[in-house]
C-alpha positions in Angstrom: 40.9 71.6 15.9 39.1 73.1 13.0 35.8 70.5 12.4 34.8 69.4 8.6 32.2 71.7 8.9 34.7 75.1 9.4 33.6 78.0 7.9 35.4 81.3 7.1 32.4 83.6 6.5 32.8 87.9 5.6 31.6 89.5 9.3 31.8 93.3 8.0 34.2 95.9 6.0 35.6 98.5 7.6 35.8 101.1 3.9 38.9 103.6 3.3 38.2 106.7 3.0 37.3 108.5 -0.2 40.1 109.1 -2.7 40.9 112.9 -3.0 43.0 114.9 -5.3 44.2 118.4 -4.1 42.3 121.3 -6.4 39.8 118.7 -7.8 36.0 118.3 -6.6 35.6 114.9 -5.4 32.0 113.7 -6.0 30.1 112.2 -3.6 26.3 110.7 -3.3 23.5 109.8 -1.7 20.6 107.0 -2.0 17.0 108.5 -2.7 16.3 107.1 1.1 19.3 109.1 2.7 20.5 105.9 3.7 23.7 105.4 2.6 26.8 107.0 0.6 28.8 106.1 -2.3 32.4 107.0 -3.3 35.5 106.2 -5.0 38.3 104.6 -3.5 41.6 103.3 -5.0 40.5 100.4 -7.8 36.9 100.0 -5.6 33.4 102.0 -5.1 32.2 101.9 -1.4 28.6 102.3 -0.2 28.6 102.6 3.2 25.9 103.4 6.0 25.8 107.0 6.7 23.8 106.0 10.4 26.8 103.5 10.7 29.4 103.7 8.8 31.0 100.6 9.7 28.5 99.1 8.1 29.8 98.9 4.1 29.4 96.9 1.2 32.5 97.1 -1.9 31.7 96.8 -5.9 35.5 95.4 -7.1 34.7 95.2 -11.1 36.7 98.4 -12.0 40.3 97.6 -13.2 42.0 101.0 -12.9 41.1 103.5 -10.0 38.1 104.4 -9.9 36.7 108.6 -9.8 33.2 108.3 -9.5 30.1 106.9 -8.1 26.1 108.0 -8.8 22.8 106.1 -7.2 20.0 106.1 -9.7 17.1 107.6 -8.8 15.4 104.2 -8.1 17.9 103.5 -5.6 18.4 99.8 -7.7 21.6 101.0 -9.2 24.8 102.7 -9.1 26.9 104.2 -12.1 30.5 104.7 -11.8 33.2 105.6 -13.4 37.1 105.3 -13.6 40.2 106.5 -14.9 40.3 104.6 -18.6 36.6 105.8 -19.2 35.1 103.3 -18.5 31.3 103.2 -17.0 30.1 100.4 -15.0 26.2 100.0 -14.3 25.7 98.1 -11.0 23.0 96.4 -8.7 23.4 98.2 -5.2 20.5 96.3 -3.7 21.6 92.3 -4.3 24.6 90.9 -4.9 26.6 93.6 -6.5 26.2 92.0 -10.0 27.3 94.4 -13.1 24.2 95.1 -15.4 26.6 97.1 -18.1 30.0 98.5 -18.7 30.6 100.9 -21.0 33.6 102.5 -22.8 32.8 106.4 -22.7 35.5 108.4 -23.7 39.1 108.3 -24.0 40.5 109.5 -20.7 39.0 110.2 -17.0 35.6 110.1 -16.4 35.1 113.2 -13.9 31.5 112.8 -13.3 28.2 111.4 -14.4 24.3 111.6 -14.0 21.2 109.9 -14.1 18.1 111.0 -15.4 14.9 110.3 -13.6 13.4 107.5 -15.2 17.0 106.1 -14.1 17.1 105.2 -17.9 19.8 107.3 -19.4 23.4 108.5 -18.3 25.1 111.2 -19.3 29.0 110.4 -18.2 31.5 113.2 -18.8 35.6 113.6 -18.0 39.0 114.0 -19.9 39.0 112.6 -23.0 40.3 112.7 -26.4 37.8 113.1 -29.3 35.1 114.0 -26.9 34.4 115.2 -23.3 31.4 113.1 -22.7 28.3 111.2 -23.8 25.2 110.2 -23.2 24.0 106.6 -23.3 21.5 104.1 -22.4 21.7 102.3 -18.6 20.6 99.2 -19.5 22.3 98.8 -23.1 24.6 101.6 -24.0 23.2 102.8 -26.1 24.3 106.3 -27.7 20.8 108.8 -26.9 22.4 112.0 -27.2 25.8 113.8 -27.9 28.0 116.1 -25.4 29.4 118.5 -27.6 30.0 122.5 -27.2 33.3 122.4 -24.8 37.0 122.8 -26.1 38.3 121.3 -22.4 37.6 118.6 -19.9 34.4 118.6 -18.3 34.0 118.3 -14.2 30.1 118.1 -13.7 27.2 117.5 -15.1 23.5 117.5 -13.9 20.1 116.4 -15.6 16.7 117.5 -14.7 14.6 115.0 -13.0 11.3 116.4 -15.1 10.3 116.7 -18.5 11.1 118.3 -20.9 14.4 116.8 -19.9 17.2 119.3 -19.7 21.2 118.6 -18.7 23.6 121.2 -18.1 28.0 120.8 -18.0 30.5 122.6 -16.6 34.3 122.4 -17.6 38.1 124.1 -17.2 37.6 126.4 -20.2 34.8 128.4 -18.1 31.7 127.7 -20.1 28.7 125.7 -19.3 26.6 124.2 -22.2 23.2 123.4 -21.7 21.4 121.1 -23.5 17.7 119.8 -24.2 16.8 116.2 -24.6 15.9 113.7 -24.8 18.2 112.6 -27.3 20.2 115.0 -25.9 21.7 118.0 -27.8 23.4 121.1 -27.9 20.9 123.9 -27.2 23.3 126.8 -25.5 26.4 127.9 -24.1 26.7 130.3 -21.2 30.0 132.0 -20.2 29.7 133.5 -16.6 32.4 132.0 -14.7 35.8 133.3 -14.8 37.7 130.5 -14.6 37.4 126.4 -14.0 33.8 125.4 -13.3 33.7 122.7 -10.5 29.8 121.7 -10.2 26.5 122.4 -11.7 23.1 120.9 -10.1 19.3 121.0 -11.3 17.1 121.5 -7.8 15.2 118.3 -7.2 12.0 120.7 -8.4 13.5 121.1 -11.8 13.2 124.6 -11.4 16.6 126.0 -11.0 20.9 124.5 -11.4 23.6 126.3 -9.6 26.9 126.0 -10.9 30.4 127.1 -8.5 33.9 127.1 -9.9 37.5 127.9 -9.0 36.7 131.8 -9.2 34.9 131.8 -5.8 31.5 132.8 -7.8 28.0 131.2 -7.6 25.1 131.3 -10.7 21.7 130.3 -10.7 19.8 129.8 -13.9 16.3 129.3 -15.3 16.4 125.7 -15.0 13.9 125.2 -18.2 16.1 127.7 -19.9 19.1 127.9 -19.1 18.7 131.8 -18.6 21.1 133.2 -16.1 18.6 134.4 -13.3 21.2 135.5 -10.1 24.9 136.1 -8.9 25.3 135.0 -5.5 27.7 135.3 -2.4 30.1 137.1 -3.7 33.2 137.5 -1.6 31.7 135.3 1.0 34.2 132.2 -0.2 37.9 133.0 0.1 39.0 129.6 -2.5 37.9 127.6 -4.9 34.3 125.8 -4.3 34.3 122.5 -5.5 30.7 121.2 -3.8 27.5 121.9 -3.9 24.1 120.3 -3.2 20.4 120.9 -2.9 18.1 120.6 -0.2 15.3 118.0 -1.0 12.8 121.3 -0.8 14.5 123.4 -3.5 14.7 126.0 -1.3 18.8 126.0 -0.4 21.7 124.4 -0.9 25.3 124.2 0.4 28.2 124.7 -1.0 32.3 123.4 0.2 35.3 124.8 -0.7 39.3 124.9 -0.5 38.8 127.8 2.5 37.7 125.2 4.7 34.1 125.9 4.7 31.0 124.4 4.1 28.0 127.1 3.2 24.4 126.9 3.8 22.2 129.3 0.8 18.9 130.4 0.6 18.6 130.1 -2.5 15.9 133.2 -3.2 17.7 135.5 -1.1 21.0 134.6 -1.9 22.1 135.4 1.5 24.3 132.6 3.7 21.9 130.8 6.3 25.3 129.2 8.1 28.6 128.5 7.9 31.2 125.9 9.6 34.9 126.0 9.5 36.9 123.2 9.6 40.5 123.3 11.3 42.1 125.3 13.9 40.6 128.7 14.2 42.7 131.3 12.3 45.1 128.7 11.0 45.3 127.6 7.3 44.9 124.1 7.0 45.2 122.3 3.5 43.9 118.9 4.6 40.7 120.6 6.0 39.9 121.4 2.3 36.2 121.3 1.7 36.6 119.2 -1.4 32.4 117.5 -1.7 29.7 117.7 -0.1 26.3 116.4 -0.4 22.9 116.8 1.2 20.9 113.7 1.5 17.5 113.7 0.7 14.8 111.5 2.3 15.8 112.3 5.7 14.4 114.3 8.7 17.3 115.4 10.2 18.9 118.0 7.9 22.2 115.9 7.4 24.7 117.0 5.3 27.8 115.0 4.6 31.0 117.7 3.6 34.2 115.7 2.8 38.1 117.5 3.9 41.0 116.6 1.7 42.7 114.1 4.1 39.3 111.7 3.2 37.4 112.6 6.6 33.6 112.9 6.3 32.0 115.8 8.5 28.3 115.0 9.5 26.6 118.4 10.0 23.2 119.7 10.8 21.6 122.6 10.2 21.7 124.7 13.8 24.6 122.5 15.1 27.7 125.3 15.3 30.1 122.4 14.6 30.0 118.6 13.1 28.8 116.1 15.5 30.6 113.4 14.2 33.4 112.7 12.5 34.3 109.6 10.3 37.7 108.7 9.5 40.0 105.8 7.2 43.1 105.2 5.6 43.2 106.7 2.1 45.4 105.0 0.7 47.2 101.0 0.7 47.3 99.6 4.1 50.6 98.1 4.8 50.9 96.9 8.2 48.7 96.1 10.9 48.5 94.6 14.5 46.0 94.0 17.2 46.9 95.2 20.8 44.5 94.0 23.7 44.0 97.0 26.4 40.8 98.9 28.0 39.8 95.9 29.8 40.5 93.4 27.1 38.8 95.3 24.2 40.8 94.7 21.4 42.1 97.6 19.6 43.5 97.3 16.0 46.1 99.5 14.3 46.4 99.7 10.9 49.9 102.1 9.1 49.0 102.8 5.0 51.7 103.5 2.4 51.1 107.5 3.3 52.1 107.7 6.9 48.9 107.4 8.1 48.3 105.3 11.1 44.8 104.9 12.7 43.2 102.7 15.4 39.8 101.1 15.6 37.5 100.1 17.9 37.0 96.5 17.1 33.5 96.4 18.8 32.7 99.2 16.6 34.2 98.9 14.0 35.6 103.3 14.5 38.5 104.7 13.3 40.8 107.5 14.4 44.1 109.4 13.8 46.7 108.6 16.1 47.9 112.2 18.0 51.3 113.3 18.1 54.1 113.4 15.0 53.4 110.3 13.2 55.1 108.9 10.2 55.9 110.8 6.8 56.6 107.5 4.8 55.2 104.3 4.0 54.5 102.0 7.2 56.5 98.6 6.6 55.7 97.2 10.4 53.5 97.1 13.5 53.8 95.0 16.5 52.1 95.0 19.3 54.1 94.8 23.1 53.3 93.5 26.6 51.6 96.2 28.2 50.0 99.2 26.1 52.6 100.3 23.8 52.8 99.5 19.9 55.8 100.0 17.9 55.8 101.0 14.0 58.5 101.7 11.5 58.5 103.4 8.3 60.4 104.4 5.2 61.0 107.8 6.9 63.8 105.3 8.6 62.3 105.8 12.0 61.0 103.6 14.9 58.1 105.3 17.1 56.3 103.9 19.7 52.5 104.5 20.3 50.6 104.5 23.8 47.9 102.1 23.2 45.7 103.2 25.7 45.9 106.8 25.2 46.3 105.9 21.2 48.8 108.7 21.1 52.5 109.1 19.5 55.0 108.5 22.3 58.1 111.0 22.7 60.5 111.6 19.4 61.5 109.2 16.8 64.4 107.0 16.6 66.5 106.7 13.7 67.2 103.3 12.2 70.6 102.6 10.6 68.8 101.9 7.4 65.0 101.3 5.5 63.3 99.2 8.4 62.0 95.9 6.9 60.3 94.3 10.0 60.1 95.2 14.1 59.3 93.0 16.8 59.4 93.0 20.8 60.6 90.1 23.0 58.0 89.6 26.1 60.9 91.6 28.3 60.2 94.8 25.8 63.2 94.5 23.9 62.6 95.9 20.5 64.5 94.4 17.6 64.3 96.5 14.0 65.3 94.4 11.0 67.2 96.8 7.8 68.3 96.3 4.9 72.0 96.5 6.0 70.9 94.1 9.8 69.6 94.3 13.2 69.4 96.7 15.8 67.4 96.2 19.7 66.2 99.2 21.0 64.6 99.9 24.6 62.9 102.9 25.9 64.1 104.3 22.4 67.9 104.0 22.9 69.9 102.0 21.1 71.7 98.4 22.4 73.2 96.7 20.4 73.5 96.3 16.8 74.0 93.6 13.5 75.7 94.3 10.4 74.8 91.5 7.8 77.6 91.5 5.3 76.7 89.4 2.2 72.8 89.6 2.9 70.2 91.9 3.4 67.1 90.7 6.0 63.3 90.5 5.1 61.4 89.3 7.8 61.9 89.3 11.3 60.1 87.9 14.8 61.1 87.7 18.3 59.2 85.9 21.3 60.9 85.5 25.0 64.7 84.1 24.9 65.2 84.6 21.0 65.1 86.5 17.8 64.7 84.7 14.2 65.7 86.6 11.1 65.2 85.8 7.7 67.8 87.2 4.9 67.1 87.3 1.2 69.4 84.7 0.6 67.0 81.8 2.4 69.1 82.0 5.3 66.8 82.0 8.8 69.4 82.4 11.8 68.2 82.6 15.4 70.1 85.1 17.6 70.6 86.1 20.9 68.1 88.6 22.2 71.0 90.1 24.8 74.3 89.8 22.0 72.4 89.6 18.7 75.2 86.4 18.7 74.0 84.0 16.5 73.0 81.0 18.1 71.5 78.6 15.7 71.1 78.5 11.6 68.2 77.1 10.3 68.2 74.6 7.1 67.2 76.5 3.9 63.7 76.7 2.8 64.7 76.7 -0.6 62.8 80.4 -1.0 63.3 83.2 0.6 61.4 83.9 3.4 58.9 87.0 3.5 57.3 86.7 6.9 58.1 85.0 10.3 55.7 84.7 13.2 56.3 82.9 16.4 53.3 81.1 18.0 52.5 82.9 22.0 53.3 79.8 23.6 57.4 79.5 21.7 56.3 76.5 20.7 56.9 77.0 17.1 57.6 79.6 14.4 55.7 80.0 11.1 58.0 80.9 8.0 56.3 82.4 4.8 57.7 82.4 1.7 57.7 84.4 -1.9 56.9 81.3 -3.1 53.8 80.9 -0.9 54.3 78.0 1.3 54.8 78.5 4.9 57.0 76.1 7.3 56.1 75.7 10.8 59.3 74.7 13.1 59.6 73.2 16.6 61.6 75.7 18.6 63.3 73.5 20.4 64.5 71.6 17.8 64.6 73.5 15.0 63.2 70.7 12.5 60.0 71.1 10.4 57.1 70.1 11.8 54.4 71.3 9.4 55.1 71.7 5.3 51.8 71.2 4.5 50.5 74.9 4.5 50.6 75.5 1.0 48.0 76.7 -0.6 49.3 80.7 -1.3 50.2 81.0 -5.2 51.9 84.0 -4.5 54.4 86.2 -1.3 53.0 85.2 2.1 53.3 88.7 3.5 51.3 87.6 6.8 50.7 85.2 9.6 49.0 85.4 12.7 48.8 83.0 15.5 45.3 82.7 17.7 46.5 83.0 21.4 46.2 79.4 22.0 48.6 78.9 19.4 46.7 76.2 17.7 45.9 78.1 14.3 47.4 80.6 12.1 45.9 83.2 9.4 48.0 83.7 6.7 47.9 86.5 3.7 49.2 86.9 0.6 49.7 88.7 -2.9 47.3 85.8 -4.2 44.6 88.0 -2.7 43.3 85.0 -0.5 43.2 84.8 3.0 44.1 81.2 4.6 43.1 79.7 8.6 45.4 76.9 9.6 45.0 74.1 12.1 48.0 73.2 13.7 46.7 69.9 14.6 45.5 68.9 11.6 47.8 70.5 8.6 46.2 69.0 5.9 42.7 71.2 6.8 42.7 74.6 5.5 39.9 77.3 5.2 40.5 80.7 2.9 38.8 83.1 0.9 39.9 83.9 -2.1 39.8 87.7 -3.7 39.7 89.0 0.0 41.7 92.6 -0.7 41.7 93.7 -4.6 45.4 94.4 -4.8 46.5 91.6 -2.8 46.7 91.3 1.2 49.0 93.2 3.1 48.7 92.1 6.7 46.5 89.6 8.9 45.5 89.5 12.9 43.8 87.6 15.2 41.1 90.0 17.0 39.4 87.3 19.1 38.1 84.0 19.4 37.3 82.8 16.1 37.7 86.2 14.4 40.2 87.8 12.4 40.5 91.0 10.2 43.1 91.5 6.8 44.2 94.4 5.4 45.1 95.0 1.6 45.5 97.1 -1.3 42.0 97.9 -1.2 42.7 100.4 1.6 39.6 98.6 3.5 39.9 96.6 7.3 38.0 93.2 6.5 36.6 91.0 9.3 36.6 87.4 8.8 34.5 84.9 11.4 36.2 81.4 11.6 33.5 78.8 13.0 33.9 75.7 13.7 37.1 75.9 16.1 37.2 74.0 19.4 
């Protein structure tokens, strides 16, 4: 039972990946200590633990999605940005408490900078009236104007000495430079051809580099402004959308749509190394080299390049090829389920609202890419079955099976009679697919039998040994015939309809969640209620998992909370409220007393429960 003393208590967050547009930079930072990076993800900013990068904290305050994130140079504070232009000033080093927000301009912000005091910002993007600003961190306080561009701006920079200096660059070629502080319009220098992507100061002050999308890299006086070199050209073959400095001054590297990441010496303009992601010879858009940064206050060299698809390449100087690779879902996670092979260790998988379907190392807390032809479509289901297969469906109307072990795609797909709204496997490996129009059983991917529902469409299904329940949109809950699909027993209304179903391992009882968010828990063998009492969702239950004792249940819902049940005591509950941003999309059971959700947020969450017995 759970004691009076249970505890649900956050273990670790497993972040997304960064969010990427194709043809736009995506920026991307370090801490002055090299320590960790931060990056925009859906609605959330992510610093995470470039040594271990299952190791990750989230800042939730932004309301629309977020573009941008920037560590001050004291390493106390983050500034980021989002789509409605608004700035958000941040603690990175407690709790994650705001210290400012700030309305910029009236559109995206693209980018911003601190200056090194880690007093002022200058914050920059799509707007209306004006492309940028420049204010105070701690009060917002206007200490300078952005002003010389007729388009948006993409990047900005500030010199870390005095006098203070700041330089932009934006889609209608030009970059302005500008003296502070207050900061103001000194000069405007037209060298690029088309969109500039990125303009840095080196951390000496003495130079900024800007690249664009006409393949060309600048260097300038960085006092100045003067244009001092031309660099590289015709060594990039696209657009380069990145670039960083080394913590000397002396080179920097540069990332771009050709699937490259650059290393320069900057006095001889001359490439020092060059890596290529992708197949050899074969154009690859998700290998896009979209940000990179080099971290300073390391030993090692690192630098962090980031593909299209959201992966992020570790590379060292000297090493022909990156030496690791971190991956992530990009975008909402929509199903997930825990399978337990090699020996026991759980493995999770997790399907997104892209196609994407990954697996992690629960130990680890390490993601991958499944192999083999996934899904196109949004993931609506994943079950786990005896043995080491998995089973997912998707909005591409297909049911595929995945090789647990091997964590591979398994043959072709097979084609569901409509949009697949739930899957589940009997212990025999029967696999039953819910649709809007019924349900079909499947096994070794051919087809047995099949369903039609005539005046109802289902919305949750589960399945242990000897039967199948199914849950229609018109409250209906029928149990069928694993072997027939006859129906064999219809369940009393719930007086809601029913969004999730989960049976407990032993068939003891089945859990029934509702939009209205209160779950049911029947006896199997007679089919009455035995619990009512789990009730505490506001909002869809769109989850429930049962421990493999069967003697709690974690539920999720819309509400954004995340709910442990004791079947022995129903009136004891123990949740977290405001566990996904967007709401929470799927729960599992990963051990004893540990469970991970899954939400809008695009982020894995672990949860440990103490206090079971």
């Amino acid at each position: 039972m759970i004691k009076q003393s249970y505890l649900l208590s956050a273990e670790s967050i497993w972040a997304p990946s960064p969010s990427t547009t194709r043809g736009q930079p995506t920026p991307i930072s370090a801490d002055p200590k090299g320590e960790r990076v931060a990056y925009a993800s859906n609605k959330s900013i992510f610093l995470r633990s470039i040594d271990n990068p299952a190791v990750s904290t989230q800042y939730s305050g932004h309301t629309t999605a977020t573009t941008v994130a920037r560590f001050s140079p004291s390493g106390y504070y983050v500034a980021s940005g989002d789509v409605s232009g608004t700035v958000r000033v941040w603690d990175c080093v407690g709790e994650g408490a705001t210290k400012g927000e700030y309305h910029i301009i009236g559109g995206k912000i693209n980018d911003l900078a601190w200056d090194g005091d880690s007093a002022r910002i200058i914050a920059v993007g799509d707007g209306k009236e004006k492309f940028g600003h420049c204010i105070t961190a701690d009060s917002g306080n206007s200490v300078g104007e952005i002003s010389g561009h007729s388009s948006q701006i993409n990047s900005v920079s500030i010199r870390q000495q005095r006098p203070l200096r700041a330089m932009t660059g934006s889609d209608d070629t030009s970059l302005v430079f500008y003296h502070g502080a207050p900061f103001k319009f000194n000069t405007s220098i037209r060298k690029h051809q088309r969109f500039v992507y990125g303009v840095v100061f080196s951390p000496d002050g003495s130079s900024v580099v800007s690249v664009g999308a006409d393949k060309q890299i600048f260097l300038y006086d960085g006092k100045t402004g003067e244009p001092k070199a031309a660099i590289g050209a015709g060594e990039h073959k696209g657009s380069i959308f990145g670039v960083s400095w080394s913590k000397d001054s002396t080179k920097f590297v540069t990332s771009s749509a050709d699937q490259t990441v650059k290393i320069w010496d900057a006095e001889a303009g001359k490439v020092i190394q060059t890596w290529r992601m992708g197949e050899e010879g074969k154009v690859s858009i998700p290998d896009h080299q979209v940000g990179v940064v080099w971290p300073h206050g390391r030993s090692d060299g690192l630098i962090l390049s980031l593909n299209l698809n959201g992966d992020l390449n570790y590379l060292s100087e000297g090493n022909p090829s990156p030496h690791k690779l971190v991956h992530g879902h990009q975008k909402n996670i929509t199903a997930v389920a825990a399978s337990d092979v090699r020996d026991s260790e759980p493995t999770l998988f997790t399907g997104s609202s892209d196609g994407r379907i990954c697996n992690w190392d629960v130990s680890t807390g390490t993601a991958n890419h499944l192999d083999g032809e996934g899904h196109t479509n949004y993931v609506s289901a994943i079950t786990a079955a005896p043995g080491n297969r998995i089973y997912s469906i998707g909005w591409d109307d297909s049911l595929r099976s995945i090789d647990a072990s091997a964590t591979v795609f398994t043959g072709s797909s097979t084609s569901t009679d409509g949009q697949p709204k739930g899957v589940a496997v009997t212990l025999d490996g029967l696999t039953a697919v819910a649709t809007h129009k019924g349900v079909q059983t499947f096994r070794d991917g051919q087809k047995q039998k099949e369903a039609q529902f005539k005046n109802a469409s289902p919305t949750a299904i589960a399945a242990d040994g000897k039967l199948i329940a199914v849950a229609s949109d018109d409250g209906s809950l029928l149990i069928l015939s694993p072997t027939t699909l006859d129906t064999e027993r219809k369940v009393n209304s719930l007086g809601a309809a029913i969004s999730t179903l989960s049976f407990s391992p032993t068939g003891e009882h089945l859990a029934a969640g509702c939009s209205n968010g209160k779950i049911s828990v029947f006896h199997t063998s007679t089919w009455e209620v035995a619990i009512s009492r789990w009730s505490s969702h506001t909002a869809r239950v769109t989850s429930i998992s049962w421990n493999k004792e069967g003697t709690h249940a974690v539920s999720g819902g819309l509400d954004t909370n995340v709910f442990v049940w004791s079947v022995e005591k129903p009136g004891m509950r123990v949740g977290k409220a405001n566990a996904h941003k967007d709401g929470v999309n799927g729960v599992a059971w990963v051990g004893d007393g540990k469970v991970v959700s899954v939400g809008g947020d695009a982020a894995v969450k672990v949860w440990r429960v103490e206090g079971l017995s």
